[in-house]
C-alpha positions in Angstrom: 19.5 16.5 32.7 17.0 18.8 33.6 17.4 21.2 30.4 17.7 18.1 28.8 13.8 17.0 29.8 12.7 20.3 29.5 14.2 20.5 25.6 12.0 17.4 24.8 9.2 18.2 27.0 9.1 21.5 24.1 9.2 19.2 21.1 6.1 17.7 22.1 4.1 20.2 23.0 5.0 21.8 19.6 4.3 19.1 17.8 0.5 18.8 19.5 -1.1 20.5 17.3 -4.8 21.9 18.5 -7.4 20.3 17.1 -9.8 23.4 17.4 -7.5 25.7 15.1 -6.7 22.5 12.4 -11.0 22.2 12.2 -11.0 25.7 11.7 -8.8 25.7 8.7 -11.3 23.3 6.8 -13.4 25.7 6.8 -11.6 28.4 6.1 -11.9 30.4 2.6 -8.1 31.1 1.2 -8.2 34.0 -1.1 -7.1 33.5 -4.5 -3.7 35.1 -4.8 -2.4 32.8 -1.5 -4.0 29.6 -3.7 -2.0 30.7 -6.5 1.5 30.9 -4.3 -0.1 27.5 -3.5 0.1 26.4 -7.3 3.9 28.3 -7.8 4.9 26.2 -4.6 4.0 23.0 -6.2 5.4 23.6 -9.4 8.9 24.4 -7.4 8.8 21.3 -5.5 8.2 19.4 -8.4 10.9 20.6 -10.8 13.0 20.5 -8.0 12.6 16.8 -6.3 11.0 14.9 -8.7 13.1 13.0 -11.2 11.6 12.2 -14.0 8.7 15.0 -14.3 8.2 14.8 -18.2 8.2 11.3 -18.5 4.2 11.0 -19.6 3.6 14.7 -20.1 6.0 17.3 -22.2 7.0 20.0 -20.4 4.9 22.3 -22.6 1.4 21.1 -21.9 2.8 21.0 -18.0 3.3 24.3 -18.1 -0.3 25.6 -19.7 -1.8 23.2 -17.2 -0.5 25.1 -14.3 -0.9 28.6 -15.5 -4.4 27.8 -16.7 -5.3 26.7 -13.4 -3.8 29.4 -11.6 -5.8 32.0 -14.3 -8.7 30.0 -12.7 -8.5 30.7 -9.3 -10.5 33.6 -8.8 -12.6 33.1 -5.8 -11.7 32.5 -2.0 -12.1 28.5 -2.0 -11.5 26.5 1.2 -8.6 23.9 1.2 -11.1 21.1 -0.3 -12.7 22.7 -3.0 -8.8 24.1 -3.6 -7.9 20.3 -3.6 -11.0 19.0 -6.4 -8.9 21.7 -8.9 -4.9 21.2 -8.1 -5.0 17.5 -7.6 -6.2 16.9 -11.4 -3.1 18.5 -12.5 -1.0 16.5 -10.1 -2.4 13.4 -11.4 -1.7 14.8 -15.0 1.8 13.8 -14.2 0.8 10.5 -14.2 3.2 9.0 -11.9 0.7 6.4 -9.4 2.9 6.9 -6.3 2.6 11.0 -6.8 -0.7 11.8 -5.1 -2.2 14.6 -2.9 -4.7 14.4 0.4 -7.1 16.3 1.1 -7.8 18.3 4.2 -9.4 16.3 7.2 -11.6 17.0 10.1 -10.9 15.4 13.6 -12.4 15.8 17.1 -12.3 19.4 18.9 -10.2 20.0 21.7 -12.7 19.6 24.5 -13.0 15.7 23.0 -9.7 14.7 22.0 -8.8 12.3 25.1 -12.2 10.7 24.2 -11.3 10.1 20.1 -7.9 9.4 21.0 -6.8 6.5 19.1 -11.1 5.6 18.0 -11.4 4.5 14.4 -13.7 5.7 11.9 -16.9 3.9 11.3 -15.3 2.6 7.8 -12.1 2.1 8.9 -12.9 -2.1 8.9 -14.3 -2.0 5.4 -12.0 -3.4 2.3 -13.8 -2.9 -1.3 -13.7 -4.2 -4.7 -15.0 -1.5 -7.3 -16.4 -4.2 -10.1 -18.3 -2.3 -13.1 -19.5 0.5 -11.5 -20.5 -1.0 -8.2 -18.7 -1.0 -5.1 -18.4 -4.3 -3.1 -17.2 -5.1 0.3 -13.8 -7.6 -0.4 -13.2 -7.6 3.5 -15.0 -6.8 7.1 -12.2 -6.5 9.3 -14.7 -6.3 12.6 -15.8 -9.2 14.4 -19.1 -7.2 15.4 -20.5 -6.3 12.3 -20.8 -10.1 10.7 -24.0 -9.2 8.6 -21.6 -7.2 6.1 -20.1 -10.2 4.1 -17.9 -10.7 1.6 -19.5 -9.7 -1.6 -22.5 -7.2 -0.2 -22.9 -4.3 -2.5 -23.0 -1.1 -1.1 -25.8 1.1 -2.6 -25.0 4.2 -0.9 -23.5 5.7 2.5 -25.7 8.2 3.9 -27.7 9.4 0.8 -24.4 9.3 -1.2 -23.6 6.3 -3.7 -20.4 5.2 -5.1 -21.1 5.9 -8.5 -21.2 9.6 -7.4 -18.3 9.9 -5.4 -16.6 8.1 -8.1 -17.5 10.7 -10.6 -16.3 13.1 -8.5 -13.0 12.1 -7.5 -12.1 10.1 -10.7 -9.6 13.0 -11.7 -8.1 13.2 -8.7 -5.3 10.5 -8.8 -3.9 8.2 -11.4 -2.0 5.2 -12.1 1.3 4.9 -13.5 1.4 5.8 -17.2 -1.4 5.1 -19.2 -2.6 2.0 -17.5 -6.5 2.2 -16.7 -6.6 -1.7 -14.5 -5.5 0.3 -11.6 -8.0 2.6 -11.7 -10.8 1.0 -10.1 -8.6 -0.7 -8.0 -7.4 2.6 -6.7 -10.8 3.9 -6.4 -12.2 1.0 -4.3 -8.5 1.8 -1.9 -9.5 5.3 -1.6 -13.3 5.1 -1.3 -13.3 5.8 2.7 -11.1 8.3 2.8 -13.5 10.0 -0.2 -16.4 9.4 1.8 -15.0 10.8 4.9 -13.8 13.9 3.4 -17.7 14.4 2.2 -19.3 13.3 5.6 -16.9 14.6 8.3 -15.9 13.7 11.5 -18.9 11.1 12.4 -19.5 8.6 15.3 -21.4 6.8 12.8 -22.6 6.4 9.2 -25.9 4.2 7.7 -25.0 2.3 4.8 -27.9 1.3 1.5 -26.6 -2.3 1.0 -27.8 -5.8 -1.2 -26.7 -9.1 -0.1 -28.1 -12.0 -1.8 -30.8 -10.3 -3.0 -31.8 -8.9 -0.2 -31.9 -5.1 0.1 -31.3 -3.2 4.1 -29.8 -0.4 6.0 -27.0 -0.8 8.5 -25.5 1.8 10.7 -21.5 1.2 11.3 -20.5 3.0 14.0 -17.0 4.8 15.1 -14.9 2.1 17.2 -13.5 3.7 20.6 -10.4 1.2 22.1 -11.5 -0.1 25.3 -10.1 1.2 28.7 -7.9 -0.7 30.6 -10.2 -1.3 33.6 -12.5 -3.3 31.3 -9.6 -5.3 30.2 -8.5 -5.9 33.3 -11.6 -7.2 35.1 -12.6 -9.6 31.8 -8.9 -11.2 32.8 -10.0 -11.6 36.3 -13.3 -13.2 35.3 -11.5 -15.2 33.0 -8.9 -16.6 35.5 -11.8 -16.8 38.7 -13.5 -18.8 36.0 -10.6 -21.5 35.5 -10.1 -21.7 39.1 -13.2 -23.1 39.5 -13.6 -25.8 37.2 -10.2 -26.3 36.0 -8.1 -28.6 38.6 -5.0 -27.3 40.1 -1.4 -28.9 39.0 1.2 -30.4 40.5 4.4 -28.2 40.2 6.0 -30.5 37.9 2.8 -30.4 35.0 2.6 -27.0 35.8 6.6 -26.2 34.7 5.9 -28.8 31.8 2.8 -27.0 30.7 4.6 -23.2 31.1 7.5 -25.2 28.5 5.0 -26.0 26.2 3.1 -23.2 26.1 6.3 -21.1 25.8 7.5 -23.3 22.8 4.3 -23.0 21.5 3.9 -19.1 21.6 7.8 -18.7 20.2 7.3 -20.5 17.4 3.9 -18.8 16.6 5.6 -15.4 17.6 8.5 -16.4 15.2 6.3 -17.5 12.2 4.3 -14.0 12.8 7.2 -12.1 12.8 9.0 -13.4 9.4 5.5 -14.0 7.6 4.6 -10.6 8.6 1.3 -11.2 10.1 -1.5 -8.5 10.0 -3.4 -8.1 13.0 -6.0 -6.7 11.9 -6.8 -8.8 8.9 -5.6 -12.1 10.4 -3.5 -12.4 7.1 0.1 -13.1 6.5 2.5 -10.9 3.9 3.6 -14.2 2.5 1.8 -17.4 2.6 2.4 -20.9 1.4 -0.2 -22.9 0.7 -1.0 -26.5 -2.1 -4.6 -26.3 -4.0 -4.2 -29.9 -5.0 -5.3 -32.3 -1.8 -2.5 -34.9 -1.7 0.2 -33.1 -4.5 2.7 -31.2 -2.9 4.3 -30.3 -6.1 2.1 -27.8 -7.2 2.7 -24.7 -4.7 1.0 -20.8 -4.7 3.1 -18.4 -3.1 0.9 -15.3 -2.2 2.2 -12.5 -1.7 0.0 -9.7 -0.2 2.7 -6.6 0.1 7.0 -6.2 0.2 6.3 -4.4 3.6 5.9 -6.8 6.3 8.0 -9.6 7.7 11.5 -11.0 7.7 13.7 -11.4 3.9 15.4 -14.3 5.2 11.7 -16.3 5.2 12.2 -16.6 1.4 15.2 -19.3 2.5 12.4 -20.8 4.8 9.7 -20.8 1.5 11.9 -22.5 -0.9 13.9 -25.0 1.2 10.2 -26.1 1.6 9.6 -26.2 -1.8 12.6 -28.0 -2.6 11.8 -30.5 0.0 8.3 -31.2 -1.4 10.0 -31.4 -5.1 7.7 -28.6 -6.3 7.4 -28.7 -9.9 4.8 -25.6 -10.9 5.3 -22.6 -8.4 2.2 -19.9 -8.7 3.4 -16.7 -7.2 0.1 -14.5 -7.1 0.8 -10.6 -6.9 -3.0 -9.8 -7.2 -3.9 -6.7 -5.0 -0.2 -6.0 -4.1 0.7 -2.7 -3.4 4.3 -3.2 -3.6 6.4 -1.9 -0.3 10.4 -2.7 -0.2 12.8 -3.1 -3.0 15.1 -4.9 -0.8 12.3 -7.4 0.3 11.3 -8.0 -4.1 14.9 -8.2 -4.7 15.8 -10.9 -2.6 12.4 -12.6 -4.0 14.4 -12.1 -7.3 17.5 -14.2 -6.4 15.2 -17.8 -5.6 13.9 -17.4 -9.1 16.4 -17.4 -11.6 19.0 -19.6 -12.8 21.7 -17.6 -13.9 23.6 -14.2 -12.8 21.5 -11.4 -13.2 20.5 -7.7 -12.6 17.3 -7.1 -10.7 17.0 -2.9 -11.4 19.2 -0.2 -13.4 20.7 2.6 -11.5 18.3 5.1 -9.9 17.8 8.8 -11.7 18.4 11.2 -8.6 17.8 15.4 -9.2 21.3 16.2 -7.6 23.1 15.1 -5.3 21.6 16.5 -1.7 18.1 15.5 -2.6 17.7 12.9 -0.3 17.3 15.6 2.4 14.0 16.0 0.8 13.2 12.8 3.4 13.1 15.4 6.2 9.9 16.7 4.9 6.5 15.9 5.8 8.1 14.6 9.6 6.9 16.0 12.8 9.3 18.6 14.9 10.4 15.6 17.7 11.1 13.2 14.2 13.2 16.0 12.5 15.4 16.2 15.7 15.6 12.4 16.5 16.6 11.4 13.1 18.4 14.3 11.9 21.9 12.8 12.8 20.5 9.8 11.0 19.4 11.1 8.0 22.1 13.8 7.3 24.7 10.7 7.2 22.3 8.8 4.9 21.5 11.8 2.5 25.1 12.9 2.4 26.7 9.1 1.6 23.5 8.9 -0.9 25.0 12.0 -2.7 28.2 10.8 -2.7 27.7 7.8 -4.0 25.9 9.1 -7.3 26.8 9.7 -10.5 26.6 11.3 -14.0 26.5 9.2 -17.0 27.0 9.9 -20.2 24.2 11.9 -20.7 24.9 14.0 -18.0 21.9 12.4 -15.9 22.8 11.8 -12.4 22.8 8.1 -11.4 22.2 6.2 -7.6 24.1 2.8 -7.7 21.3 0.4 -5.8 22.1 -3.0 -4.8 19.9 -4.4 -6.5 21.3 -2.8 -10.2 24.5 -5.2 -9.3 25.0 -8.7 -11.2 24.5 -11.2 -8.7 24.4 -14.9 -8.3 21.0 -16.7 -7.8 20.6 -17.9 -4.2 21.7 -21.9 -3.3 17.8 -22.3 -3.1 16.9 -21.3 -6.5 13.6 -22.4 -7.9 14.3 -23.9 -11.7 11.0 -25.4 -12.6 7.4 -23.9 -14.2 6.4 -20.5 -12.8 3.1 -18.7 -12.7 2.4 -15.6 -11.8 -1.3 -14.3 -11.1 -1.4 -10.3 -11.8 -4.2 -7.6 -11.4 -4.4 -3.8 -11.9 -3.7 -3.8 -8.4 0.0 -5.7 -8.7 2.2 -2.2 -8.3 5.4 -0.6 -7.4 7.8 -3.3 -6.4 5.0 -5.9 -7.2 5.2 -4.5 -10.8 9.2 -4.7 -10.9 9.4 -8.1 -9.9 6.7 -8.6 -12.5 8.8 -6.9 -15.3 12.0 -9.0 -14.6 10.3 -12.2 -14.5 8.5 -11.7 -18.0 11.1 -9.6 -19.8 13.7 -12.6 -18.9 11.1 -15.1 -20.2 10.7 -17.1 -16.5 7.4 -17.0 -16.0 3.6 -17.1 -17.4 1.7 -14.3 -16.5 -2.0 -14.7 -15.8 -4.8 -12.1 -14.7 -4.9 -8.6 -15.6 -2.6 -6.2 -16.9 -0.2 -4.9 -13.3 -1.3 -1.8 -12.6 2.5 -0.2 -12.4 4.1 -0.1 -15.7 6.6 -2.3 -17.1 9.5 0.2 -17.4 9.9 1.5 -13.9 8.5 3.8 -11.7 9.1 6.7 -9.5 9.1 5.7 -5.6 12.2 4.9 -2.9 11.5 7.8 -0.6 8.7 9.7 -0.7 8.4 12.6 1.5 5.6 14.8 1.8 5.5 18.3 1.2 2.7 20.5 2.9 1.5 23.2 1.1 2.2 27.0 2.9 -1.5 28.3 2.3 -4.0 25.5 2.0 -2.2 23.2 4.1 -2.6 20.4 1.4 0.0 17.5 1.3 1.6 16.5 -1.8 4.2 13.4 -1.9 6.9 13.1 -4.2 8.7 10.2 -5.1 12.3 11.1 -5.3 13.8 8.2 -7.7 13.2 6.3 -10.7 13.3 3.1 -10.1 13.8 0.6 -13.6 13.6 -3.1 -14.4 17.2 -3.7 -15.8 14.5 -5.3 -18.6 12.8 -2.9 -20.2 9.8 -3.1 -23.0 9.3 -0.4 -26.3 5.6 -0.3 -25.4 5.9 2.5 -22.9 3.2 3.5 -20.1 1.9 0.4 -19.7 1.9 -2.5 -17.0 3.3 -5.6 -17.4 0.4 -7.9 -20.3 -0.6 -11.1 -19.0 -0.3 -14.3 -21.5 -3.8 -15.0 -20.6 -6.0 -12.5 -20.0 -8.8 -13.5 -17.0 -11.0 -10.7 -15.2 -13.3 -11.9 -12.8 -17.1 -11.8 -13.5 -18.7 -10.1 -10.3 -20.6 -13.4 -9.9 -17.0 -14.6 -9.5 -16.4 -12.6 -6.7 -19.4 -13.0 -5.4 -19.4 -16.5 -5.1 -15.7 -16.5 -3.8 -14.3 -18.4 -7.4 -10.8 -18.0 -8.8 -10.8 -18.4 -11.6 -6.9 -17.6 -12.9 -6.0 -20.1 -10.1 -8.6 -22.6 -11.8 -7.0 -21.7 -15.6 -3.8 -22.4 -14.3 -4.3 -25.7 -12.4 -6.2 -26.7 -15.8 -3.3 -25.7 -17.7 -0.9 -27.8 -15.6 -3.2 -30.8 -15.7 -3.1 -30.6 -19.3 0.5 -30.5 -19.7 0.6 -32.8 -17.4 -1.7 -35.5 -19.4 0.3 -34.3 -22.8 3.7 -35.4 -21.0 2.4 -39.1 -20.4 
C-alpha cells in the first residue's frame, strides 16, 4: 500500500509543472534549425493522424507551404512570434476544428497558491464581432453591471479590436471555404488574443461606448473567495434568521425539510438533463412559446451537444405532443456543436421514416485512436491507459476498407434506424448562423438535404458535407512547446450536397443589423412567426 501511495504521490509531482521555468520559455528565443524540426514535426503528425488532409488543399501547394516557411525561418524567434508564422499554414488546411494555441504566461512560483484557480480579468466577457466592431453579447459577472449587453469595446489597454483582428485573422479558419464563421470565431477567440498581447495581468482598462456614451472601466482578475469568508457570511446568514424568523414545531419543520427536498430534486434533476451552465445561468436545451396563449408554436434552443442528459429529448417532445405543437423552431444560432451521440438522438424525434443520421468514419489505420493518449497529463495517461488501450484496440478492429481501399469506422449513428415513438411530423424551422458548427452543422445537413425543415439565418459555419472532429488530441510541439490539435475522423452527413466547402444555405437569408443586436431584436424569430401567421391566414 505504501509503494502504492508513494507511485502516485510521483505522478503528481511530475505532472506540477513549475511555473517559473514554463514563464521562462515565453520568452525564450528558439534558434531556427529547432523551429524548423518544429515545422517537420507538424507535417508528420499531420500526414500521419489526420484523415482527410487534402480535402481543401492539394497536396502540392501543401507541400510548398511548408518548405517555404521553413526556408523562412532564419532568426531565433520566441514560441509566439514562431506561432504568428506556423499557425497560418495550419489554418491553410482549412479544417475549423484543426487549430493551434499559442504559448501563455501564468503566475511565478512564489505566487501560485495565490492565482490558484483566479480568473482573468476577461474571462466574464462574451462578444459579438459585428462589421468591424467588437461588442459585448454577455457579462457573466454580477459585479461589473455597467458592461451591458450591446457596449462596444473601443480598445483594451491602448489596443483595439480592429488591430488584433488584423493580426490574428490568419491564424485560424473555418471549415472549407465558409467566411460566416469567421467573425464569429474571432469574437470566441478575442480574450485569449488579447491575453497573449497583455500577459499575465490582475487587471485590464477597457475604451468602451454605450448608448452613446463614451468611458473607461478597469476589469479586474477574479480571485475565488476563501472558505473562512464563506463560512462566517453562512453564520450571519443563519444568526440573522434566528432572530426574526420564528422557530417551528417538529412537525412543520419535517414538512418544510420534505418540501424543500422535493423542491431542490426536481430543480437538481431539470439542471442535470438540461445541462445547466453555472456560469451563464443558461440551459444546453431550453423550451420555451413566443406566442402568449398558443402553445403550438414551440422554439427549441439549443446552445451546445455537450451538456445534459440524451434521454431529455423524450422529456421535450412528449411536451410537445401534449401541447399539439404544430410549427417547431429549433434555433442552432451560436452552437458550437459538442457530441454526435447527443445530435443523433436529436435526429431520431425528427423524421418520419427510417433513416441514416452519418456515413461511416474515414480513420488513417487502424491503431490511430491511440493518438487520444496525446496532449493528457502523466497521472491521466496512467489512469486511463487500461481504458483507452481497450477502446483504441476494439476501434481498430472494428474498421474497415472499402472499395477504394479507404479505411472505414462503422458509427452508430451511420446505421438505418427507426424514428423514436415521439417523433415530431409537423412544420420545422431551423434558425442558423456562422456560428452553427460541428455536430450543429450535421444535424443541419440531414434536416435540409432530406427536405424536413426551412432553414433561416446565416449560412452554418461548418460545411454541409462533413467535417473532421470525434477525438481530437493535442500534440505538443518538441521545440516551441506549441499545441496543435488534430481531429482524427471524418465525420459525413449520410446527405451530402455537390457544392463543396460550404455550410449548410439558409432558404431565407437574415443577418442582424447591429442596431438589432443592440436593441436585443430577433429578427429570424420575427420572419418566422410572420411566416407562420401568414400561412396560417392563407389556410382559413
Amino acid at each position: 500500500m505504501k509503494k502504492i501511495l508513494l507511485f502516485l504521490t510521483s505522478l503528481v509531482i511530475l505532472s506540477c509543472a513549475s511555473h517559473d521555468k514554463h514563464n521562462k520559455h515565453y520568452y525564450k528565443k528558439i534558434e531556427p534549425k529547432n523551429l524548423k524540426k518544429d515545422v517537420a514535426y507538424v507535417k508528420k503528425k499531420l500526414t500521419k493522424m489526420h484523415p482527410d488532409l487534402y480535402w481543401y488543399i492539394s497536396k502540392e501547394n501543401l507541400d510548398k507551404k511548408f518548405d517555404s516557411l521553413a526556408n523562412s525561418l532564419n532568426q531565433p524567434l520566441t514560441p509566439n512570434e514562431f506561432f504568428l508564422k506556423i499557425s497560418p499554414v495550419v489554418a491553410s488546411f482549412h479544417q475549423g476544428h484543426m487549430s493551434m494555441s499559442m504559448y501563455s504566461l501564468t503566475s511565478p512560483d512564489s505566487l501560485k497558491k495565490k492565482y490558484k484557480k483566479s480568473t482573468n480579468p476577461l474571462e466574464n466577457l462574451e462578444y459579438e464581432y459585428l462589421e468591424n466592431r467588437l461588442f459585448i453579447k454577455r457579462n457573466k459577472s454580477d459585479k461589473d453591471s455597467l458592461l451591458q449587453v450591446g457596449t462596444e469595446i473601443l480598445d483594451i489597454n491602448g489596443l483595439s479590436p480592429q488591430k488584433l483582428y488584423a493580426k490574428y485573422r490568419k491564424t485560424f479558419t473555418s471549415d472549407g471555404y465558409n467566411q460566416t464563421a469567421i467573425p464569429k470565431f474571432f469574437a470566441r477567440r478575442a480574450n485569449s488574443f488579447y491575453i497573449s498581447e497583455l500577459g499575465f495581468v490582475d487587471s485590464v482598462k477597457l475604451n468602451v461606448t454605450c448608448a452613446d456614451t463614451a468611458f473607461y472601466y478597469t476589469l479586474k482578475r477574479t480571485f475565488k473567495k476563501g472558505k473562512e469568508v464563506t463560512l462566517n457570511k453562512e453564520k450571519e446568514s443563519k444568526n440573522t434568521q434566528t432572530d426574526t424568523i420564528q422557530k417551528l414545531t417538529k412537525k412543520e419543520e419535517k414538512l418544510k425539510k420534505e418540501a424543500l427536498n422535493k423542491k431542490q430534486k426536481s430543480e437538481y434533476r431539470k439542471k442535470e438533463w438540461y445541462g445547466y451552465d453555472a456560469k451563464t445561468k443558461l440551459f444546453s436545451k431550453e423550451v420555451s412559446y413566443p406566442v402568449s396563449q398558443d402553445s403550438t408554436i414551440a422554439v427549441l434552443k439549443i446552445r451546445d451537444f455537450v451538456e445534459g442528459k440524451v434521454k431529455v429529448y423524450d422529456t421535450i417532445f412528449s411536451e410537445f405532443k401534449k401541447n399539439n405543437v404544430q410549427n417547431l423552431i429549433i434555433d442552432l444560432r451560436g452552437n458550437p456543436g459538442g457530441r454526435i451521440n447527443d445530435v443523433y438522438r436529436l435526429s431520431q424525434y425528427l423524421n418520419d421514416s427510417k433513416f441514416a443520421f452519418t456515413q461511416p468514419a474515414t480513420i488513417t489505420n487502424r491503431t490511430t485512436f491511440f493518438n487520444a493518449f496525446k496532449g493528457r497529463s502523466v497521472v491521466e495517461k496512467v489512469f486511463a491507459a487500461p481504458f483507452l488501450s481497450i477502446y483504441a484496440t476494439v476501434r481498430g478492429i472494428s474498421a474497415k476498407r472499402d472499395e477504394n481501399n479507404v479505411l472505414k469506422l462503422p458509427l452508430q449513428s451511420s446505421k438505418y434506424k427507426e424514428p423514436k415513438s415521439l417523433n415530431y411530423k409537423n412544420k420545422i424551422y431551423v434558425i442558423t448562423d456562422g456560428m452553427t458548427f460541428s455536430a450543429a452543422a450535421l444535424i443541419s445537413s440531414h434536416l435540409k438535404g432530406r427536405n424536413r425543415a426551412f432553414f433561416v439565418g446565416d449560412e452554418t459555419g461548418g460545411t454541409f458535407n462533413g467535417t473532421v472532429a470525434g477525438i481530437m488530441p493535442v500534440v505538443k510541439l518538441p521545440n516551441s512547446k506549441l499545441k496543435v490539435r488534430i481531429g482524427l475522423m471524418t465525420i459525413k452527413p449520410f446527405e451530402q450536397t455537390t457544392e463543396e466547402g460550404f455550410g449548410v444555405k439558409p432558404d431565407v437569408q437574415i443577418k442582424p443589423t447591429i442596431k438589432e443586436f443592440i436593441d436585443g431584436t430577433d429578427p429570424e424569430l420575427n420572419w418566422i412567426l410572420q411566416d407562420i401567421n401568414q400561412q396560417k391566414m392563407l389556410n382559413n
